[in-house]
N, C-alpha and C positions, 0 to 999 in steps of 0.2 A: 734690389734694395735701394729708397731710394738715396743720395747722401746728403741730401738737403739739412743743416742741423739746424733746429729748434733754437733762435737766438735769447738768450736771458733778458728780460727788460733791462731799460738801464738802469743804472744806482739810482737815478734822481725822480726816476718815475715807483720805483720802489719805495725809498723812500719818502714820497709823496701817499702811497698809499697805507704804507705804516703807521704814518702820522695820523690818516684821517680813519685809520682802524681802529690806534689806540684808543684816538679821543672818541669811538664809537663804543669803544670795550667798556672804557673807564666811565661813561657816562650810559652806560646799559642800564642801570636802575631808574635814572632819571626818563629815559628815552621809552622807558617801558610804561609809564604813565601817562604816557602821551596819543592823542588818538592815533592811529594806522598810518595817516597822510601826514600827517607832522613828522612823524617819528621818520617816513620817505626823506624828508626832504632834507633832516638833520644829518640824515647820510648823505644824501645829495649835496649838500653843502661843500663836500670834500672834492679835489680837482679830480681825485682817483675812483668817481663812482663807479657802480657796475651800469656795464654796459645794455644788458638786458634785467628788465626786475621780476621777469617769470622765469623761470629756470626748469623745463621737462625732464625731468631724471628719471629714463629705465628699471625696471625689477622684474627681478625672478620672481614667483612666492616660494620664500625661502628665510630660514630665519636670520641669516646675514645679512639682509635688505633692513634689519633695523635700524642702524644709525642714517640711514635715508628716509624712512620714513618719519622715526622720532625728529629729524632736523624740521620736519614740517609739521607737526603734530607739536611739538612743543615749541617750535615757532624760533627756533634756532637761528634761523633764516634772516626772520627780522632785523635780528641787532647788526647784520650785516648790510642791510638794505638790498633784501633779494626774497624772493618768493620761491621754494621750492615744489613742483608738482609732481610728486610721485606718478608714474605710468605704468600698471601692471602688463606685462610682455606675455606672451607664450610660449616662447623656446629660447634659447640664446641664438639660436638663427634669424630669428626675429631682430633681438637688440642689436647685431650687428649690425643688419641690412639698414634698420633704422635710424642707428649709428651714421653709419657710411653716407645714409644718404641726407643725413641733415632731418630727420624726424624727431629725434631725440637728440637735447642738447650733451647730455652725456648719460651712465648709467651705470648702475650696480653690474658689474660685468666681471667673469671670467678671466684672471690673470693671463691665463695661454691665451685667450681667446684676441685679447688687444695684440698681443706678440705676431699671433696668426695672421691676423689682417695688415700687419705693420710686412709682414716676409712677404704677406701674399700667397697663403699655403689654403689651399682646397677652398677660395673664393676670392670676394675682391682684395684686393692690395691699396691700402690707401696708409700716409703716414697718421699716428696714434699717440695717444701720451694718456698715462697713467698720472694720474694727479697725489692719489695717495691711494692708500690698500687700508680698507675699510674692515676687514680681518683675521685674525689666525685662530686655526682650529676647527672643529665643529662640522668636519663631513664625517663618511662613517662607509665602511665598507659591509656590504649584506647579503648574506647567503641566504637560501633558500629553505623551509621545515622541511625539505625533500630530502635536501644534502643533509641535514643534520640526523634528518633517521636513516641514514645510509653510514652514520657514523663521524660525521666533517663539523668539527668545531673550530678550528683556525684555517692557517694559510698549508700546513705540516700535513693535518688530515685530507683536506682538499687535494693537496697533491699526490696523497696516497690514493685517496679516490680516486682519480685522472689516472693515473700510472694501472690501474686493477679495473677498470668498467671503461672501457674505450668506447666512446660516443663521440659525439660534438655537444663543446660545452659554451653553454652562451653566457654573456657578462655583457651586462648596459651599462656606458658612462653619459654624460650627457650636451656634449659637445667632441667634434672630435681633435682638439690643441689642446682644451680646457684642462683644466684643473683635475675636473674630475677623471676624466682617463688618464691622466700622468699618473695620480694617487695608483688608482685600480693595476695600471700599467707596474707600475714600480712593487704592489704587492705581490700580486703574480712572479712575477720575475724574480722577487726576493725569495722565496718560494719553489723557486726550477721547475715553474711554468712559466714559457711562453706564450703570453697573452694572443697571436698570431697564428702562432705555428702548431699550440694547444688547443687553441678555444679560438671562439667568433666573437667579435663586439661587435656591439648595436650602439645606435644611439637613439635613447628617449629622452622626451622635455622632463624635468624634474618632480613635477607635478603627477606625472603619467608613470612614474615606475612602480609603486606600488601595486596598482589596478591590473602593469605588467607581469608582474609578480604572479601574482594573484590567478590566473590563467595559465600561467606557468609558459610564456614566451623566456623568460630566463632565470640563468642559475644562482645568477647575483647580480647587483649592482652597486654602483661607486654613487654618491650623492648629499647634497648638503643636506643640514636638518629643518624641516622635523622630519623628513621621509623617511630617514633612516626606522629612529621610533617610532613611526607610524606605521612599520610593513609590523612591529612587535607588539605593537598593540592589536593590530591584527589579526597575529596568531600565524603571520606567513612567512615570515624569516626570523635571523636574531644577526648581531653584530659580529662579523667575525676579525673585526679588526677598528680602533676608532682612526682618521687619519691622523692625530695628534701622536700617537705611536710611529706611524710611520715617521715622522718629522715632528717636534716637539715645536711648536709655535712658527708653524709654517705658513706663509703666504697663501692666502685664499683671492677672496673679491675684490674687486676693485675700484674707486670711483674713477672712469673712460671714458676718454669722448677723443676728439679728433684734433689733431695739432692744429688744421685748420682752423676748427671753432675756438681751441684757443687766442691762437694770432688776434682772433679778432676779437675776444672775449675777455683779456686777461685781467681785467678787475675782477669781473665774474666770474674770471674761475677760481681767481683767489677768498674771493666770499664766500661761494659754495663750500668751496674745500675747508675753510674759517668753519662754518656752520656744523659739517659734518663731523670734523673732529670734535667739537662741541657738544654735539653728539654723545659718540662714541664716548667719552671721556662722561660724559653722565650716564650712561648707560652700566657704565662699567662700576660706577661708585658706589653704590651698595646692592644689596637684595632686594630690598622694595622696585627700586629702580628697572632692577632686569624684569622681576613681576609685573610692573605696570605695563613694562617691552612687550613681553611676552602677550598680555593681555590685547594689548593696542594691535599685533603684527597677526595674532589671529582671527584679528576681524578680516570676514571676508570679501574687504574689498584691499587685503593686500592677502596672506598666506592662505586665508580657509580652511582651517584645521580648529581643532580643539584646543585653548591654550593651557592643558596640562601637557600635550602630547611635544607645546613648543618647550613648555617652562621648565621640563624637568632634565633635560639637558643642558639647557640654557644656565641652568646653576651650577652642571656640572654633576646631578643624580644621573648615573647609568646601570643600566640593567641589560645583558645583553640578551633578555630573552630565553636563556637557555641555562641560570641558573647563578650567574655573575653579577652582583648589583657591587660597585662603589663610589666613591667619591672621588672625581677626576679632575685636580688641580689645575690642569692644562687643557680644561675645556672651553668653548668660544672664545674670544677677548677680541672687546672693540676700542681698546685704545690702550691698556698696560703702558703708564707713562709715556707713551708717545711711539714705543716701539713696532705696533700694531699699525700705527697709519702711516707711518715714513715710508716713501718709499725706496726700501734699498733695490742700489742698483745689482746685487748678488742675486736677488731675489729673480727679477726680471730676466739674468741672465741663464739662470738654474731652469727654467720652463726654456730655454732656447734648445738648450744642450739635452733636455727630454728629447722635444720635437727633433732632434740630430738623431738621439739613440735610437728612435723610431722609426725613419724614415719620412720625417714629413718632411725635413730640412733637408737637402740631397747633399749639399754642400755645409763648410762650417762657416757660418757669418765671422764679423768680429764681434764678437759677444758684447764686450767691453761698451762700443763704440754706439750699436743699437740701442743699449740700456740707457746711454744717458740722452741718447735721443728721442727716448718711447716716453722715460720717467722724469718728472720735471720736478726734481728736489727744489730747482728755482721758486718756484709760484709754492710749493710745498711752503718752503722756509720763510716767506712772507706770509702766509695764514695763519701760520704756528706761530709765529710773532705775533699778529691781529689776536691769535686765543689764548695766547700768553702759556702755547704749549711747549711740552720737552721736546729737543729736537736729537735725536742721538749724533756724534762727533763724527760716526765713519760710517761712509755710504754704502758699503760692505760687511757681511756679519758671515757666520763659519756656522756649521750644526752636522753633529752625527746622525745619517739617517738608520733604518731600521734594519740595512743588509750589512750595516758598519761603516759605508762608505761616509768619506768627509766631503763635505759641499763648501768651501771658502771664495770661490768664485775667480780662486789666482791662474788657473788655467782652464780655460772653459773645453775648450776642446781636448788637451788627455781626459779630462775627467768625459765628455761625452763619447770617448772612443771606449773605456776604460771599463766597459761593463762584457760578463760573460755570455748576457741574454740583450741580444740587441737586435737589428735589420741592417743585415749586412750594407 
């Protein structure tokens, strides 16, 4: 690891860009009348411009890549004086490498995934920083019509399954730090399966589980939406579990790129991050809103799917398939007053102590110490100022998960030793 810290800009360079945010905010109406190259140069005006005014930003097709797209689509970007180019990816293996290697200035990315490459667990190692978390909620855990006509409707029957039909049982996540195998992991195990020592995991791109499915390479999978509703539209799985259950407004995606490109970028990465929450924060504002989302992230030069199959999660209609339809309070959310894009440093370190429980981690970091070196609440708190967003008071937040256990982030290591189903 390496110990290099991420130094905060100074006050006065902060301050400089604050000033030339506000006067960019409060004069958005006027600057929005203006042709394209005028409108440049009014930001340019300021000491603290962005340093690049194209900005390559990574995506999954996935319906949480929408506050990156709508930032560009509705031209968010602008009022910032930066230009966002969505880049559609094909794996998270892809975004990293492209990450790492300077192809992508940053990207919709995998919470574990930035962590992993910051440790250096099962590829490169380079230092990372999470700028904000673009959202909570909205993956979904998916079993098989196979398993369900053998009787397995949750996490309870499944495991009744496995304990009475001994085979080998396969589960795809889609990354292996990510997100979505902590989720899958942490089900399982909540469960009294182990995800290892019970079953096999695979990894497939997001895009490609369904198709997986569908063939019957495996018995479920963990993955954002719409695939989840897309294997139930289908007619080939149903929901045995939403991740929102498992942790009630949990850390998902995140806007990533590399400490590197910050150092050198850090107007620009405050404008980007200005624009996205801007975003998120419209997105989130009414019903028309998510519909137009949804509308927009279906087209197939970002998700390619149908956009009933994005929109009706996206509002929070669930149906899992198998007989359960309601209305789920606690589904997607791309900015909930500000709590959705901050990046707390609990957050960061709760994916560390996963990868510990696992075995990817062999040793215990200093949880603490990494988190505020990955996530830059800094360049954070200066966008949220430029969007005249809510910033929450504590960089730490606490949440009951789904086995009972509590996540407060004040002792990272009991809590990652502290599990009954772990790798020794």
């Amino acid at each position: 690891m390496s110990e290099k810290i991420q130094k905060p800009p100074k006050a006065a360079s902060r301050r400089r860009f604050l000033k030339t945010a506000t006067k960019a905010a409060g004069a958005a109406s006027l600057i929005a009348m203006l042709p394209t190259p005028l409108r440049s140069s009014v930001w340019a005006a300021g000491s603290d411009a962005p340093e690049k005014k194209e900005v390559k930003i990574g995506f999954i097709p996935l319906t949480d890549c929408a506050s990156v797209v709508m930032a560009s689509v509705m031209e968010f970007d602008k009022k910032y004086g930066i230009k966002i180019i969505p880049s559609k990816e094909a794996s998270w293996a892809s975004v990293r490498d492209k990450l790492v290697n300077g192809e992508l200035d940053a990207a919709h990315v995998l919470y574990g995934l930035i962590y992993g490459v910051q440790m250096g667990l099962g590829g490169p190692k380079k230092d990372m920083n999470v700028l904000m978390s673009l959202n909570h909620n909205g993956q979904a855990i998916t079993l098989s019509s196979k398993l369900h006509e053998k009787g397995v409707k949750d996490g309870a029957t499944l495991k009744t399954l496995m304990d009475k039909e001994k085979r080998e049982y396969v589960f795809a996540q889609t990354f292996p730090t990510g997100t979505h195998a902590m989720w899958l992991y942490y089900w399982l195990a909540a469960h009294g399966i182990h995800p290892f020592q019970d079953a096999k995991a695979i990894v497939v791109p997001p895009p490609q589980m369904v198709a997986n499915m569908r063939v019957g390479n495996m018995d479920g999978f963990c993955v954002g939406e719409p695939w989840g509703n897309r294997a139930i539209v289908d007619k080939i799985g149903f929901t045995a579990e939403t991740t929102q259950a498992i942790w009630k407004d949990h850390p998902e995606k995140t806007l990533g790129t590399t400490a590197e490109w910050v150092q050198k970028n850090p107007n620009t990465a405050r404008a980007m991050t200005a624009a996205i929450i801007d975003a998120g924060r419209w997105i989130d504002a009414s019903l028309s809103n998510r519909q137009k989302t949804a509308e927009t992230v279906a087209d197939k030069s970002y998700v390619n799917t149908d956009k009933d199959v994005i929109l009706a999660r996206m509002l929070g209609r669930y149906d899992n398939g198998i007989g359960k339809s309601w209305d789920d309070k606690d589904a997607m959310k791309f900015y909930n007053d500000g709590h959705v894009s901050f990046p707390y440093l609990s957050d960061g370190m709760w994916f560390m102590s996963q990868h510990r429980r696992w075995g990817l981690l062999k040793t215990d970091p200093d949880y603490l110490a990494v988190a505020k070196q990955v996530n830059r609440i800094d360049i954070y708190k200066d966008a949220a100022a430029a969007a005249k967003a809510s910033v929450p008071k504590d960089p730490m937040r606490s949440a009951k998960l789904i086995d009972g256990t509590v996540w407060d982030g004040k002792d990272a290591k009991k809590y990652a030793g502290s599990f009954k189903i772990k790798v020794a």
